[in-house]
PASEBA-1860 file (N, C-alpha, C; in nm, 3 decimals):
! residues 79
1> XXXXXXXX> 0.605/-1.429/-2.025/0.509/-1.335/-1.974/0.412/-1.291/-2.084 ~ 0.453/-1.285/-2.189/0.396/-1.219/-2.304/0.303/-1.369/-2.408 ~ 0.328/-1.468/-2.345/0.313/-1.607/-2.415/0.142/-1.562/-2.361 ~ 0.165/-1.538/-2.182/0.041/-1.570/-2.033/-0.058/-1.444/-2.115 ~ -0.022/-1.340/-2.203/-0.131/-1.197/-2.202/-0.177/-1.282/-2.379 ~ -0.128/-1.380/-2.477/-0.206/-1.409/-2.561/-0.298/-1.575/-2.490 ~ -0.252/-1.607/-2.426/-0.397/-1.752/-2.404/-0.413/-1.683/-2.293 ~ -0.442/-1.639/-2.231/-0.538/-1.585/-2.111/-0.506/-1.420/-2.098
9> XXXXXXXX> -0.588/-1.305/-2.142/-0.538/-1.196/-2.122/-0.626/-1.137/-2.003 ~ -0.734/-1.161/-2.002/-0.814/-1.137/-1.850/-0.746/-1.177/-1.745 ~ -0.662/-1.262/-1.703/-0.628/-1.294/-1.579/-0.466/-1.262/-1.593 ~ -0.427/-1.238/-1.696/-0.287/-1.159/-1.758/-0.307/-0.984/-1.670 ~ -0.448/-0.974/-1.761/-0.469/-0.797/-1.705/-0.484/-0.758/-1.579 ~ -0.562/-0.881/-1.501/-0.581/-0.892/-1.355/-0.438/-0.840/-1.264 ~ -0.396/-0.953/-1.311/-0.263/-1.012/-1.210/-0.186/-0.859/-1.259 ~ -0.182/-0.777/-1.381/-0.070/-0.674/-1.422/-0.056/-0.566/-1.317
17> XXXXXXXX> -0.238/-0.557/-1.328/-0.267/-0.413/-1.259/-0.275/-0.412/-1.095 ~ -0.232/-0.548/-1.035/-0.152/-0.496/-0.909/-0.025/-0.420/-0.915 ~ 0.023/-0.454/-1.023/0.143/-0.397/-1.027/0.117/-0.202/-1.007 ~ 0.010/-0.187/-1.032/-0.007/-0.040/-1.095/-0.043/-0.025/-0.959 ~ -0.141/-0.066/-0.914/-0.159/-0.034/-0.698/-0.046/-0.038/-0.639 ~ 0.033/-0.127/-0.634/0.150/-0.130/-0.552/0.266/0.008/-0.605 ~ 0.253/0.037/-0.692/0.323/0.150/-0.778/0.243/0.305/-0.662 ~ 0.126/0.297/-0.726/0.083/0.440/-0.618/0.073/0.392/-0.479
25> XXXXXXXX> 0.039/0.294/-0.386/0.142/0.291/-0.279/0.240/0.340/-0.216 ~ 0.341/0.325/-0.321/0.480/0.334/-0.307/0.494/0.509/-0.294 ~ 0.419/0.538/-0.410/0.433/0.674/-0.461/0.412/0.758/-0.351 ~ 0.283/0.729/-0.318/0.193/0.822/-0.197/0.265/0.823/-0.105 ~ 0.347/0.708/-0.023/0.474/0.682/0.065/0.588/0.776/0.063 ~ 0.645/0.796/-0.056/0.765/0.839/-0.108/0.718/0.981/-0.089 ~ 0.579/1.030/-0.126/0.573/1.223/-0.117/0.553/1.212/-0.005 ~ 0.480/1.152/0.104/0.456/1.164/0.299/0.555/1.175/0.357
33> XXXXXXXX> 0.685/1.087/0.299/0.813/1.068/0.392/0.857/1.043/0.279 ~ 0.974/1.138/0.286/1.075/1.188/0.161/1.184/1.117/0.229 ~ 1.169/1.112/0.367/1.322/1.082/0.420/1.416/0.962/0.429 ~ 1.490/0.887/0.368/1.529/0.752/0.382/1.579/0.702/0.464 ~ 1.587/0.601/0.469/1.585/0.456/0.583/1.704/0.510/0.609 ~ 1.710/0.563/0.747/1.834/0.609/0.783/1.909/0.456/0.907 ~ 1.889/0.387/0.949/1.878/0.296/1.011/2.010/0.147/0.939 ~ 2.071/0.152/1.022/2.244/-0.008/0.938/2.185/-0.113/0.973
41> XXXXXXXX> 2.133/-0.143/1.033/2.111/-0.302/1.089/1.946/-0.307/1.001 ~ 1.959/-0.484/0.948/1.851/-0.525/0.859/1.739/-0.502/0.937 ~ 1.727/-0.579/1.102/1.614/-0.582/1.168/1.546/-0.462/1.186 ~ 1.654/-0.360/1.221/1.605/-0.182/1.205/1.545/-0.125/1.086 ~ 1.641/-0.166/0.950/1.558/-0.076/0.827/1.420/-0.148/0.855 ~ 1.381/-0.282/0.837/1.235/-0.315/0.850/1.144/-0.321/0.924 ~ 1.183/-0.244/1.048/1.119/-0.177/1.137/1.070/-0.042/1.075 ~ 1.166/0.024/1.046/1.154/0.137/1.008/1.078/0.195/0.916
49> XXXXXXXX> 1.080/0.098/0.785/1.026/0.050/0.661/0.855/0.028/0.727 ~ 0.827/-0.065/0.765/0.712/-0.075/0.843/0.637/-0.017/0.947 ~ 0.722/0.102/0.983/0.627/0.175/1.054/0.571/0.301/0.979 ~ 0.648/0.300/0.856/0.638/0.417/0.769/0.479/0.358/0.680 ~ 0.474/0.267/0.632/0.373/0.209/0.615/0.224/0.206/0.725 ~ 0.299/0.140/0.812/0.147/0.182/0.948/0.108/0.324/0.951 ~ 0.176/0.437/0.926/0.164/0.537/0.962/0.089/0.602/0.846 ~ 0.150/0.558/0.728/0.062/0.581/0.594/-0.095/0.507/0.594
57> XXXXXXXX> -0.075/0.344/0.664/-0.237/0.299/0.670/-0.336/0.384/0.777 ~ -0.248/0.421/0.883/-0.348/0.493/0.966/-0.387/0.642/0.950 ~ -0.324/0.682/0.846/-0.376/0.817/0.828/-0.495/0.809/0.703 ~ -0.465/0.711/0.648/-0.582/0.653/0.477/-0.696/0.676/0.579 ~ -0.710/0.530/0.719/-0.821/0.528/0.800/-0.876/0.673/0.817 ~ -0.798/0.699/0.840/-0.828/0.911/0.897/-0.943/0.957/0.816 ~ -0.867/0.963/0.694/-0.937/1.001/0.588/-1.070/0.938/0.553 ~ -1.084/0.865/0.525/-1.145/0.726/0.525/-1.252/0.764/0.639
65> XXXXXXXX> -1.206/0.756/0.714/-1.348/0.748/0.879/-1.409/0.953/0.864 ~ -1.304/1.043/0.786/-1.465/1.164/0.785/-1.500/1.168/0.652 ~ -1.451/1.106/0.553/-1.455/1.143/0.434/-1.536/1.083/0.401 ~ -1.540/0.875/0.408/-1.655/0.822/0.346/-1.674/0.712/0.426 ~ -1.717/0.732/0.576/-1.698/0.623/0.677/-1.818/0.488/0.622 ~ -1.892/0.538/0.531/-1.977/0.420/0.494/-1.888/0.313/0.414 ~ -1.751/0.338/0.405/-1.673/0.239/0.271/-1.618/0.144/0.409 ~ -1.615/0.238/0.542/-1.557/0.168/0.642/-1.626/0.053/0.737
73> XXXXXXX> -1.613/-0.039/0.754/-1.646/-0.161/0.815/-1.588/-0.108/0.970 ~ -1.677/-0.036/1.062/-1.672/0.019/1.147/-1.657/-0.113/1.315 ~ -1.699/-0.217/1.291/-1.707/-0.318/1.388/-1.558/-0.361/1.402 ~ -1.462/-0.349/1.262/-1.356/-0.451/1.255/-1.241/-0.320/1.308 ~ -1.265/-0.192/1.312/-1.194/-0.091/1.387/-1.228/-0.071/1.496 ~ -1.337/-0.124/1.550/-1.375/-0.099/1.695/-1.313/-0.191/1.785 ~ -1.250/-0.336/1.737/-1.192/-0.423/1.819/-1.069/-0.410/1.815
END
């Protein structure tokens, strides 16, 4: 890993700092819904897991559509 950040560190730095998005993701997730995957069966936690997510993308939209609806591509929410 450390060989990939001395011959290419631009696409080293690229590829890192998803890591840092997927991190506040997680984060922003974790303070909305504190509550854990209460759910035994695999098919259930990732239901569960995934609706916690939809529920986090559709409230961003929320925000998103009064806050700065010009960032929003308004045609691809209308279908």
């Amino acid at each position: 890993m450390l060989y990939a950040l001395i011959t290419d560190s631009q696409t080293w730095l690229e590829n890192y700092h998803y890591r840092s998005i997927s991190e506040t993701g997680n984060s922003m997730l974790k303070r909305r819904e504190p509550t854990k995957i209460r759910k035994k069966l695999s098919e259930r936690k990732c239901m569960e897991e995934s609706l916690k997510f939809n529920i986090h993308n559709i409230r961003q939209i929320g925000y998103l559509w009064y806050l700065a609806p010009h960032l929003l591509r308004l045609e691809v929410l209308a279908s």
